[in-house]
N, C-alpha and C positions, 0 to 999 in steps of 0.2 A: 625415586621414580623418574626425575626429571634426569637424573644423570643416564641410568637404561634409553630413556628417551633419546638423549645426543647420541650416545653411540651407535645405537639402533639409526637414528637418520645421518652421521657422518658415515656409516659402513656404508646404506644405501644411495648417500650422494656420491660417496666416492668409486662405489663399483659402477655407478653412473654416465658420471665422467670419464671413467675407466673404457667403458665402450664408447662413449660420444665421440673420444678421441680416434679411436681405432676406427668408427664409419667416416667419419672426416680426415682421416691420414690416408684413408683406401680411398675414396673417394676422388680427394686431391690427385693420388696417383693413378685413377683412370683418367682424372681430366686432362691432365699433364702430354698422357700418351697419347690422347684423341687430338691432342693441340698438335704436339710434335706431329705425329702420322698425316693430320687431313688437315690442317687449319694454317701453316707453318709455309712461310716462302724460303726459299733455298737460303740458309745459312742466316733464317731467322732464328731467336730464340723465343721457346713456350712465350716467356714472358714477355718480349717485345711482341708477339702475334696476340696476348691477351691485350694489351694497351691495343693496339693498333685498331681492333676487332673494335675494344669498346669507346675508341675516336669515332670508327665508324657508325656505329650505333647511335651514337649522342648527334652525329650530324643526320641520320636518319628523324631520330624524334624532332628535331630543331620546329 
């Protein structure tokens, strides 16, 4: 009984996980492009305009 039990809940962690990943990997890639499109100074990268953004924020709350 206990063995039915794990595999019964590793199939359902793992088909789990299995979409967690896929809304968080799509996700990332909309944020990415909203960065690149609107957020992004000329021959900035995503990720220098995410740090920059959240410098700015931090001196916002201060």
């Amino acid at each position: 009984m206990v063995n039915a039990y794990k595999k019964i809940e590793n199939a359902v962690v793992g088909g789990y996980r299995k979409v967690e990943d896929s809304v968080v990997g799509a996700y990332q890639k909309v944020e990415d492009g909203f960065m690149g499109k609107f957020l992004t100074h000329e021959g900035e990268t995503e990720e220098e305009a995410k740090r920059r953004l959240a410098e700015e924020l931090d001196k916002i709350h201060l």
